[in-house]
Backbone as a chain_set.jsonl record, in Angstrom:
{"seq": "XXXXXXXXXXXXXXXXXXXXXXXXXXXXXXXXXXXXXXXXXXXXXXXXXXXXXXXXXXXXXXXXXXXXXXXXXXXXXXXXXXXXXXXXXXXXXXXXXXXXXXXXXXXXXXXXXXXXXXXXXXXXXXXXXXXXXXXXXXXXXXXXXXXXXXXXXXXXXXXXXXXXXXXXXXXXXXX", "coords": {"N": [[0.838, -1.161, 0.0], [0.635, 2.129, -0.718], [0.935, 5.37, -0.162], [-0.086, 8.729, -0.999], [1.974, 11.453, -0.075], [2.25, 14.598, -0.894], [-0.492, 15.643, -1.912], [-2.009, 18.408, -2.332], [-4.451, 20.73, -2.069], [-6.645, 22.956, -3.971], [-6.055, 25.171, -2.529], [-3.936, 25.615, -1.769], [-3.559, 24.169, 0.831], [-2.319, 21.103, 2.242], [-3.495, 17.777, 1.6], [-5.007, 15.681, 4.105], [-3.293, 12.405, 5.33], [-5.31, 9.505, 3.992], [-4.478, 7.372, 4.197], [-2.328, 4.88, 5.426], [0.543, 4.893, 8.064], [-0.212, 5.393, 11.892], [1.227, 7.899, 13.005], [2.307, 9.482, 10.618], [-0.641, 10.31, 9.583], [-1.772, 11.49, 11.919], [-0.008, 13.337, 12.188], [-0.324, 14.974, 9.795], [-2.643, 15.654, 9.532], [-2.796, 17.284, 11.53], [-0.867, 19.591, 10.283], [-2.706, 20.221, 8.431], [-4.435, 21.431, 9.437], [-3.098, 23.395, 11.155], [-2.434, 25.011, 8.369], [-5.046, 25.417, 7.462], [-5.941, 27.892, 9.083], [-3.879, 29.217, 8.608], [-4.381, 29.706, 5.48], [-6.939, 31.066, 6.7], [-5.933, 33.872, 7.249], [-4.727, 34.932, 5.495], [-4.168, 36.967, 3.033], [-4.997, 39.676, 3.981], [-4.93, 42.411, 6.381], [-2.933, 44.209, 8.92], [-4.969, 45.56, 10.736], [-7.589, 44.767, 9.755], [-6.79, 41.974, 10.662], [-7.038, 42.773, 13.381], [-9.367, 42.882, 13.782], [-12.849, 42.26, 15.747], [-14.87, 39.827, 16.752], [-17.608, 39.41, 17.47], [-20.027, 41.409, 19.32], [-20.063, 40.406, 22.965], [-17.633, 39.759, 22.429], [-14.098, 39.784, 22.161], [-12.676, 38.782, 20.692], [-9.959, 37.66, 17.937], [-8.913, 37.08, 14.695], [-5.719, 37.8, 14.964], [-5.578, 37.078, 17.66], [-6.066, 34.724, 17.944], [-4.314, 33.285, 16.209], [-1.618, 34.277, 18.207], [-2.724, 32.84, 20.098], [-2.616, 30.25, 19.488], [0.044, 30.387, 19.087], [1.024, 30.131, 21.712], [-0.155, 27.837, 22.151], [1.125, 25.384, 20.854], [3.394, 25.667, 22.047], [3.109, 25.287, 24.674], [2.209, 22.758, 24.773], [3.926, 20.878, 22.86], [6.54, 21.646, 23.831], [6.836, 22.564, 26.319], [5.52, 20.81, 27.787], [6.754, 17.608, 27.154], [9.546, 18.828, 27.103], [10.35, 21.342, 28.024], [9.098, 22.184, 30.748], [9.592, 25.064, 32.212], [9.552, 26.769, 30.249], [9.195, 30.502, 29.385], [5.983, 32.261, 28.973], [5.511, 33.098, 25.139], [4.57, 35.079, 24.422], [4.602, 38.065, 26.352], [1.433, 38.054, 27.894], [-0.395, 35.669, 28.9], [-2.348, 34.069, 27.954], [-2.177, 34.761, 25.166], [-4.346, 36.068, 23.522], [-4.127, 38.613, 24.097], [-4.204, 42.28, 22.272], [-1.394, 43.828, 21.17], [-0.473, 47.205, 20.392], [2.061, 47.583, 18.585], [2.306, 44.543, 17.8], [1.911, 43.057, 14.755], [0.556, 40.948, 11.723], [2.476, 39.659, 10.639], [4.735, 39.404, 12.295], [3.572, 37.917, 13.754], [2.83, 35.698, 12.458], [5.614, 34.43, 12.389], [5.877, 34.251, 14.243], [4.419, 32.312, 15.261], [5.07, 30.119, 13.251], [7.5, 29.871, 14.121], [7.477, 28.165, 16.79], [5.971, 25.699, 15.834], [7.941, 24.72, 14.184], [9.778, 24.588, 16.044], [8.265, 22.721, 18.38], [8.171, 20.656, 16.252], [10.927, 19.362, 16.274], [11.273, 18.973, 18.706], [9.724, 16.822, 19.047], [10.817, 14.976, 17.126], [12.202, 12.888, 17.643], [10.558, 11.133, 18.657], [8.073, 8.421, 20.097], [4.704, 7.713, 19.57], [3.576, 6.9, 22.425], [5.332, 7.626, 24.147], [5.749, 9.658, 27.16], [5.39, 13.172, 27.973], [4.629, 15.516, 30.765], [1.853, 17.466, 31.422], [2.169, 20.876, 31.758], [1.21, 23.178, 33.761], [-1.937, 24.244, 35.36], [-5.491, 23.582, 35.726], [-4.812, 20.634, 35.345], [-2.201, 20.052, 35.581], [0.83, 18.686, 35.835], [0.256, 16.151, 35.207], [0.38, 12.701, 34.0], [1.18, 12.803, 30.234], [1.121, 11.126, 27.181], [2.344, 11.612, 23.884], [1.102, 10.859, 21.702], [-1.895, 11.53, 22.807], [-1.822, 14.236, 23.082], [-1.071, 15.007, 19.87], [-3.259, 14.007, 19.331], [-4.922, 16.237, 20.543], [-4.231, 18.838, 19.932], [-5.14, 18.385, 17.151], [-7.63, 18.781, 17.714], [-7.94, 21.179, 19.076], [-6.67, 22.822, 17.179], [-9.299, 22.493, 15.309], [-11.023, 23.475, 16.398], [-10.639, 26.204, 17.012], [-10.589, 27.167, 14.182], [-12.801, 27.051, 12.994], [-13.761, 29.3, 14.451], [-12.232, 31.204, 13.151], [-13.513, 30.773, 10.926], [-15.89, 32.073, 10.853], [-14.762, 34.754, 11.946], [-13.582, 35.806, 9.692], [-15.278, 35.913, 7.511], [-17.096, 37.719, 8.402], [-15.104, 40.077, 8.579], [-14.411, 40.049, 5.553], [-16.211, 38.593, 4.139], [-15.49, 36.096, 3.01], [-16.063, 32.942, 2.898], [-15.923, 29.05, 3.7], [-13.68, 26.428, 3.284]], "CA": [[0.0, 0.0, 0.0], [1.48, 3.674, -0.65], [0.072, 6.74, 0.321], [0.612, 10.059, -1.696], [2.206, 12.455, 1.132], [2.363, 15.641, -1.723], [-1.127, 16.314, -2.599], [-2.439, 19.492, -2.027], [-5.689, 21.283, -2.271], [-6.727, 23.901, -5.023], [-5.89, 26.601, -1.831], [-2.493, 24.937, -1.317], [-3.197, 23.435, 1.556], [-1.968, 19.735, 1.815], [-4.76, 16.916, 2.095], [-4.279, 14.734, 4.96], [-3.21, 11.256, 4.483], [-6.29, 8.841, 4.086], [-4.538, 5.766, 4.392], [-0.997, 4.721, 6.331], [0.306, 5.041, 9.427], [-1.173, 6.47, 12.559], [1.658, 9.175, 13.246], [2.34, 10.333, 9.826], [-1.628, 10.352, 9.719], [-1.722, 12.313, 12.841], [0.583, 15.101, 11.891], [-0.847, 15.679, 8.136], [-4.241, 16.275, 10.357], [-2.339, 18.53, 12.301], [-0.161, 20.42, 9.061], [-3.853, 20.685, 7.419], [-5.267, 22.637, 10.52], [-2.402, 24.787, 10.819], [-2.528, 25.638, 6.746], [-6.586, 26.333, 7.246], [-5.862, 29.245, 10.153], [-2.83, 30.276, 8.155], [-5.379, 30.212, 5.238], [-7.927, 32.534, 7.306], [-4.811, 35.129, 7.666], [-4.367, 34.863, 3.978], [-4.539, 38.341, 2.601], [-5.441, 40.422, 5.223], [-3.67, 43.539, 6.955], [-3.066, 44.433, 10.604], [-6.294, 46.425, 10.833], [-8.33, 43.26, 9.598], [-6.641, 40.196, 11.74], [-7.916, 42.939, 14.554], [-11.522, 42.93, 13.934], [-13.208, 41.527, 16.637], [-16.086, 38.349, 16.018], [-19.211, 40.195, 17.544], [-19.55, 41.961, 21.168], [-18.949, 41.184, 23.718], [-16.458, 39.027, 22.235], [-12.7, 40.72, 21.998], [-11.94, 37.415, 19.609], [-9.577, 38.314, 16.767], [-7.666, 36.552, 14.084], [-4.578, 38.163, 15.364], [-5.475, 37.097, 18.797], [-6.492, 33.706, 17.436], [-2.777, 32.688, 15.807], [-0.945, 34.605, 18.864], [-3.238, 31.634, 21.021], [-2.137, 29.172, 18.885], [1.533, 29.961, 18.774], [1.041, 29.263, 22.981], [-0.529, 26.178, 22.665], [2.2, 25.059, 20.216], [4.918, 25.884, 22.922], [2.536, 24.628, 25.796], [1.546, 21.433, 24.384], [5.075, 20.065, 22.735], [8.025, 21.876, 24.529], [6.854, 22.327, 27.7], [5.042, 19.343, 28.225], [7.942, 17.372, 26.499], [11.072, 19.241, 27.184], [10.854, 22.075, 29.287], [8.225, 22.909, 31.468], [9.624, 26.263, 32.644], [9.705, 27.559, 29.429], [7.703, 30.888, 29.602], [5.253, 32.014, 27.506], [5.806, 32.837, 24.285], [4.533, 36.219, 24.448], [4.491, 38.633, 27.448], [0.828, 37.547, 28.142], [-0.353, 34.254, 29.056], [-3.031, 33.469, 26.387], [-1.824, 35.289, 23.649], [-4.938, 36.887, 22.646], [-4.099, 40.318, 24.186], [-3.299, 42.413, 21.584], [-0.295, 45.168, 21.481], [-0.221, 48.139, 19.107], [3.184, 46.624, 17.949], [2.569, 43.312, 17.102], [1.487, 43.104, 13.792], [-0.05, 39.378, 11.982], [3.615, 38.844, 9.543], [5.431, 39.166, 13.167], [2.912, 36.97, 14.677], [2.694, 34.285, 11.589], [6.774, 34.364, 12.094], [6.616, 33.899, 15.829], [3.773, 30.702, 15.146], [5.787, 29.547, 12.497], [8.967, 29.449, 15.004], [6.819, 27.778, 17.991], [5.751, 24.829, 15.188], [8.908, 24.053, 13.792], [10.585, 23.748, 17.62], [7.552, 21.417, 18.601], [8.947, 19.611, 15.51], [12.105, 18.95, 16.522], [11.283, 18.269, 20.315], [9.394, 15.738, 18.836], [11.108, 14.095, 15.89], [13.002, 11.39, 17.787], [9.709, 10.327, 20.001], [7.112, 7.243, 19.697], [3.627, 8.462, 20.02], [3.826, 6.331, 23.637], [6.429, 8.836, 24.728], [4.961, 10.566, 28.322], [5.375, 13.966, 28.512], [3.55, 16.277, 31.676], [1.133, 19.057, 31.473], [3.062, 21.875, 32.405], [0.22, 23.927, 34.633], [-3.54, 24.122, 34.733], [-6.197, 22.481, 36.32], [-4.127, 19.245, 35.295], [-1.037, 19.979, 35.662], [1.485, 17.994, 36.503], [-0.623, 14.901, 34.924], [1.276, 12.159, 32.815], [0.248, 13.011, 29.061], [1.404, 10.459, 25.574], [2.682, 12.148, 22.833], [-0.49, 10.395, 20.876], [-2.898, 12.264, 23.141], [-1.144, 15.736, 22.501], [-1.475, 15.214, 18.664], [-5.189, 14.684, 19.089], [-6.024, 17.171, 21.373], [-3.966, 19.69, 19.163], [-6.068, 18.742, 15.91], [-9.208, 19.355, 18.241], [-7.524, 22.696, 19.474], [-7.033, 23.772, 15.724], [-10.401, 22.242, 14.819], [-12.248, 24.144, 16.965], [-10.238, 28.028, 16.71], [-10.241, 27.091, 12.523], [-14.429, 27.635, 13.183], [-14.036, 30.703, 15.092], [-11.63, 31.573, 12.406], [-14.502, 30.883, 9.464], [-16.603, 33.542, 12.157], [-13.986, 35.959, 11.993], [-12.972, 35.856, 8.24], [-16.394, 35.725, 6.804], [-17.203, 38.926, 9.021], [-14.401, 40.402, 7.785], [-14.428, 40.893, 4.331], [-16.965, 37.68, 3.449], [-14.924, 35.016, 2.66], [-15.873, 31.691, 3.549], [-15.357, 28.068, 3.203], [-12.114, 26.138, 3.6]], "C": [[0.892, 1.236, 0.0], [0.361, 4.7, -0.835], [0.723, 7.765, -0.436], [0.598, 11.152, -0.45], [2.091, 14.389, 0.221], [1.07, 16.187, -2.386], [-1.236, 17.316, -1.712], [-3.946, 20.012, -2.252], [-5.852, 22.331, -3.136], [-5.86, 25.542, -4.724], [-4.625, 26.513, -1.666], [-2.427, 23.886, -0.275], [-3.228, 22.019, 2.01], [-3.261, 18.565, 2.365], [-4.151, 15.98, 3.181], [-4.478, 13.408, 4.535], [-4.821, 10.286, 5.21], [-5.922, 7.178, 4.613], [-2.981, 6.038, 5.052], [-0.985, 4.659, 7.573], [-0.366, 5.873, 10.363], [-0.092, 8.061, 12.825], [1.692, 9.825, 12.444], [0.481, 10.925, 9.564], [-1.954, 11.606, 10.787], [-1.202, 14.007, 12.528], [0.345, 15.558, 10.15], [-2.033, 16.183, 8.56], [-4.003, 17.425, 10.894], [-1.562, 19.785, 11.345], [-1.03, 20.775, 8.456], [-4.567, 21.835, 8.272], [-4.661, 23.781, 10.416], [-2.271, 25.214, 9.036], [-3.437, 26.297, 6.67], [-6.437, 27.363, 8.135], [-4.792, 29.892, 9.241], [-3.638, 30.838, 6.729], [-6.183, 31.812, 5.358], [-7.369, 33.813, 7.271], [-4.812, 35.381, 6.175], [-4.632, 36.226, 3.502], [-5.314, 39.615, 2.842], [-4.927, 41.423, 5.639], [-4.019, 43.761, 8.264], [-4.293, 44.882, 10.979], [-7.271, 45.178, 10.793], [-7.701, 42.374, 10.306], [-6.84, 41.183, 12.772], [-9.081, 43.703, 14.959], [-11.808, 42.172, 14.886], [-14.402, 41.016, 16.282], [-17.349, 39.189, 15.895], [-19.215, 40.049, 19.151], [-20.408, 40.544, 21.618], [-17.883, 40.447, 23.116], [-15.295, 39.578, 22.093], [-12.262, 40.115, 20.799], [-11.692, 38.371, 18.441], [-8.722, 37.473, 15.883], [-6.43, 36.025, 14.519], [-4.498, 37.4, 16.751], [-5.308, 35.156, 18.863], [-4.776, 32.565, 17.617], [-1.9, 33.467, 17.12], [-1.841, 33.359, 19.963], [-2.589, 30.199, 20.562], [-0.429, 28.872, 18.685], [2.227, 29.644, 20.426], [1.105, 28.509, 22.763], [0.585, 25.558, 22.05], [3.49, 24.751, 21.308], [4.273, 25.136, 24.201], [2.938, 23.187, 25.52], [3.113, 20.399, 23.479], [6.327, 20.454, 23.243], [7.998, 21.609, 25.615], [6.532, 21.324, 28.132], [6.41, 18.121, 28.124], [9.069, 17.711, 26.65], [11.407, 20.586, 28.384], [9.472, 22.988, 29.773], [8.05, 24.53, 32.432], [9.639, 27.074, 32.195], [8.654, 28.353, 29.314], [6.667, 31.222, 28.342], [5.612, 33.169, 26.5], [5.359, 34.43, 24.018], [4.105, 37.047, 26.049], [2.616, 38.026, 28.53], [0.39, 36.171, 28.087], [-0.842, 33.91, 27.865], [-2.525, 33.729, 25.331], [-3.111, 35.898, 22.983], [-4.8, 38.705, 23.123], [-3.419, 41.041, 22.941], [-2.328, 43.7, 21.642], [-0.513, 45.81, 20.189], [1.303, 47.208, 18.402], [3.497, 45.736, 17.129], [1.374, 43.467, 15.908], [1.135, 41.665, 12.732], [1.601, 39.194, 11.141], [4.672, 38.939, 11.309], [4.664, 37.835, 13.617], [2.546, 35.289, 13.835], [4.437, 33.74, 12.134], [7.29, 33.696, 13.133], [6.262, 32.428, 15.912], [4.392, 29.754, 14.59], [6.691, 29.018, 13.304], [8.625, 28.199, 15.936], [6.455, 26.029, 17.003], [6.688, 23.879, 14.847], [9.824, 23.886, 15.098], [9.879, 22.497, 18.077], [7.9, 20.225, 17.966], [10.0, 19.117, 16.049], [12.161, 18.269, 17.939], [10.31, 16.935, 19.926], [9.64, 14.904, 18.312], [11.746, 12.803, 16.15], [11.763, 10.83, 18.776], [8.703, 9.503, 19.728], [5.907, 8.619, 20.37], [3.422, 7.963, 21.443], [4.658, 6.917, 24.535], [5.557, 9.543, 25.969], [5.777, 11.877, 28.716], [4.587, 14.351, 30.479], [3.183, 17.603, 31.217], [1.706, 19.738, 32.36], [2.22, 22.804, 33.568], [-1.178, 23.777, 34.482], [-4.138, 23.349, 36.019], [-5.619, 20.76, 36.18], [-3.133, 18.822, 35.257], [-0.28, 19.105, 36.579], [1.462, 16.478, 36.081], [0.234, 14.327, 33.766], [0.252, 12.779, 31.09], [1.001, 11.808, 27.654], [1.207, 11.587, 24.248], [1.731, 12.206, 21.481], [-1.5, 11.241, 21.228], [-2.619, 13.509, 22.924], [-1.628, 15.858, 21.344], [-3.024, 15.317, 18.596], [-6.227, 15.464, 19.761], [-5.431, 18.169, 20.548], [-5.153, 19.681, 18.04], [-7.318, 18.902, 16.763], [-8.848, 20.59, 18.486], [-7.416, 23.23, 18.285], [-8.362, 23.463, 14.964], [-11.248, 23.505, 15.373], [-12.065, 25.74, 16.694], [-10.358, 28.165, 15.298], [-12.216, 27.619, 12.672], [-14.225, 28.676, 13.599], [-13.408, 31.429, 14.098], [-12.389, 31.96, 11.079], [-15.039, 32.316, 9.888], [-15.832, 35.061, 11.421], [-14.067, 36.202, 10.209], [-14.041, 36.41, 7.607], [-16.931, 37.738, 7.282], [-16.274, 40.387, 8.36], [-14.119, 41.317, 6.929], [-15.447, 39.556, 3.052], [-16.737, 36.426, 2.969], [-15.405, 33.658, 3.41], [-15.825, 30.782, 3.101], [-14.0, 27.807, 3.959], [-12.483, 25.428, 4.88]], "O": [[1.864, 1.273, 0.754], [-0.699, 4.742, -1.459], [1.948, 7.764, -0.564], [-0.421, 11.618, 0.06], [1.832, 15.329, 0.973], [1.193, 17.032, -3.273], [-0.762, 17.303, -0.576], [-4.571, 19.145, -2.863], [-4.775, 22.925, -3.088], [-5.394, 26.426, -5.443], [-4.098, 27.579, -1.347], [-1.624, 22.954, -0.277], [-4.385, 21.647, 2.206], [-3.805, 18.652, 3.466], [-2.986, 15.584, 3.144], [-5.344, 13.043, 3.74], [-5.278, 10.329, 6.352], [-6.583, 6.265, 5.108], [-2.509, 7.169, 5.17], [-1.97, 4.454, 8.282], [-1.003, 6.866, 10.011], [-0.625, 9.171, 12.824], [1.286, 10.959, 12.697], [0.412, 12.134, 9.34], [-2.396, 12.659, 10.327], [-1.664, 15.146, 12.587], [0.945, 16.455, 9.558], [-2.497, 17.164, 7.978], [-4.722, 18.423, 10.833], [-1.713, 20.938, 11.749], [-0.747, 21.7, 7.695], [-5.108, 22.859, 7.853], [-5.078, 24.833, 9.931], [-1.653, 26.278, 9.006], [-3.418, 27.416, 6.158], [-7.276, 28.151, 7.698], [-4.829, 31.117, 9.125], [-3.705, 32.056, 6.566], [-6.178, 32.89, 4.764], [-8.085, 34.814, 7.26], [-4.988, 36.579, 5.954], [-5.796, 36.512, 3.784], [-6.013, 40.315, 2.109], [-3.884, 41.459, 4.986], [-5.142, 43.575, 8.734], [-4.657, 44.203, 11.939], [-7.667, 44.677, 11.846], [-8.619, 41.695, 10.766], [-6.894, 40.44, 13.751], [-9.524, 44.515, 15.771], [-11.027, 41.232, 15.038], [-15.082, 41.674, 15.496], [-17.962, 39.569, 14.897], [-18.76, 39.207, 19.925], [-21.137, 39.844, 20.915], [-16.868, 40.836, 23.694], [-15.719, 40.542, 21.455], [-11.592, 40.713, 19.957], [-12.381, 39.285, 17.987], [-7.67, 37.118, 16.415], [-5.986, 34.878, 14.585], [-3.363, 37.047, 17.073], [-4.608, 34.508, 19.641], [-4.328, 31.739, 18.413], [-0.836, 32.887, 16.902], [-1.042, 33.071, 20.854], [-2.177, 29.295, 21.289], [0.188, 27.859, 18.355], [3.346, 29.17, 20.623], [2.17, 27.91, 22.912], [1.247, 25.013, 22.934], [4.29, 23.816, 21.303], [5.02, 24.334, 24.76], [3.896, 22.611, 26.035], [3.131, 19.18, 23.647], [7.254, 19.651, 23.132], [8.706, 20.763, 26.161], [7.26, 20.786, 28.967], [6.981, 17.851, 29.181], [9.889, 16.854, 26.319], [12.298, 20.729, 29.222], [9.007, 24.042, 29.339], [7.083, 25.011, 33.024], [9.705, 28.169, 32.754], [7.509, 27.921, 29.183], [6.558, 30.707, 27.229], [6.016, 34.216, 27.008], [6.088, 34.965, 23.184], [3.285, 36.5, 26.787], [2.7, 37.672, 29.706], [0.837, 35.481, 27.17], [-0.18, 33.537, 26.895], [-2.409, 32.852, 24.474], [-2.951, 36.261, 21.817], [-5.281, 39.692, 22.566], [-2.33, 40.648, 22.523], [-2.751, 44.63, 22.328], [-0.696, 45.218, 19.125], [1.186, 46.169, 17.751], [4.317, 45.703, 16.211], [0.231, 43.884, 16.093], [1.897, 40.871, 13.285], [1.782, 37.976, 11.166], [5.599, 38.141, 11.168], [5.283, 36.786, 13.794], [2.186, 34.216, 14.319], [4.507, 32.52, 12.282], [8.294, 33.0, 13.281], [6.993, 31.52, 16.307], [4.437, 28.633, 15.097], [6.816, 27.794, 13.335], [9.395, 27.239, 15.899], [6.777, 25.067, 17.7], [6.589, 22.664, 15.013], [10.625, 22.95, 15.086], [10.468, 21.424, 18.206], [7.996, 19.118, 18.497], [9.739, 17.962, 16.386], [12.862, 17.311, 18.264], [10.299, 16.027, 20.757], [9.057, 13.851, 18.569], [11.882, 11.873, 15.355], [12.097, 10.063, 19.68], [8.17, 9.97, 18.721], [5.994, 9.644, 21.047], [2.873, 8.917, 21.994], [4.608, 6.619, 25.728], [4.507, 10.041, 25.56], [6.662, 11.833, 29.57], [4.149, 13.461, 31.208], [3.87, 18.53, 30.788], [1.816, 19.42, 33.544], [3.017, 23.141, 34.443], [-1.617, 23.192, 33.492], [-3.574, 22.757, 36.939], [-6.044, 19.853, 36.895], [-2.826, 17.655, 35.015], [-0.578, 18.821, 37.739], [2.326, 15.673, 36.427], [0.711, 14.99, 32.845], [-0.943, 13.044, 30.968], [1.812, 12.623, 27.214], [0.199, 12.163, 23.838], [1.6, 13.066, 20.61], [-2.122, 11.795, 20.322], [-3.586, 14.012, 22.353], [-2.571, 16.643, 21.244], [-3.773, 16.166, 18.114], [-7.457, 15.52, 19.752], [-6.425, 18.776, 20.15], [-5.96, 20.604, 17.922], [-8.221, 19.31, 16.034], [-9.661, 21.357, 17.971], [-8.089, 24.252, 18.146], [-8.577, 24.155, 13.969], [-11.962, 24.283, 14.74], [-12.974, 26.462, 16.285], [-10.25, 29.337, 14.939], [-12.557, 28.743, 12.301], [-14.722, 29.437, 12.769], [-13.951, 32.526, 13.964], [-12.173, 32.926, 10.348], [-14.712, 33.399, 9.403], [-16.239, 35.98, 10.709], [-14.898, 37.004, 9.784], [-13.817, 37.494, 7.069], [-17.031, 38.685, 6.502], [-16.735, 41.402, 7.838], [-13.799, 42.504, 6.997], [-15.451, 39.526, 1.821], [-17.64, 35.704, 2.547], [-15.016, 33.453, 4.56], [-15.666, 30.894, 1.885], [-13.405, 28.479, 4.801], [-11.604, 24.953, 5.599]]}, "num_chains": 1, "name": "protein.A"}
């Protein structure tokens, strides 16, 4: 059996694999999520990734991918390699936003936070036990397996709030 790892989608972003193993499986689920939020950003300007959804909500794009380039650092460094590592931007969540930060800093910073998770992960079985670094569960053994599929639920679910946002926007939806 062989699996095609190189298709793509009309938008670019890569189809996940249908058939094979479970890790490469796992992280093409997870490379398709992050593509559809990077997607949503897709041709946009600072002003637009910080529109907010609809009151009271603050929710923003910008605030969106600065959440996501946490969880990234939460969920495979710290858990995985260094739990003291702080966070990733001056605030905890990452949706506060600063005059400053602007979305090509904040794709650059996600980008960074992705490709480290990579690497803290590339030599590990999905059976591998990290710990949750803080939280209501902190401290708690976690598998490297359960990480991957609570990530693609964590980009499943902000990639919807993301349609929200986008569509609002400037109308775009889909994807």
């Amino acid at each position: 059996m062989t699996t095609d790892t190189h298709r793509t989608l009309p938008d670019g972003r890569p189809v996940p694999l249908m058939t094979g193993g479970e890790r490469p499986m796992l992280e093409s689920w997870l490379d398709f999520h992050r593509a559809t939020l990077e997607l949503k950003c897709a041709g946009l300007d600072d002003d637009q990734v910080r529109l907010a959804s609809a009151e009271p909500s603050a929710l923003t794009l910008l605030g969106l991918l600065q959440h996501l380039a946490e969880v990234e650092r939460n969920w495979f460094q710290r858990a995985f390699e260094d739990a003291a590592l702080p966070p990733v931007f001056e605030e905890e969540t990452g949706y506060r936003l600063t005059s400053e930060r602007g979305l090509a800093e904040a794709l650059d910073v996600w980008r960074r936070e992705i490709a480290r998770g990579r690497e803290v992960c590339a030599g590990r079985s999905l059976d591998d036990a990290g710990r949750i670094p803080d939280g209501p569960m902190g401290g708690l053994e976690v598998s490297l397996r359960w990480v991957y599929v609570h990530m693609i639920e964590e980009y499943a679910r902000h990639n919807g709030h993301a349609d929200i946002l986008r569509e609002r926007i400037d109308g775009v939806t889909g994807a």
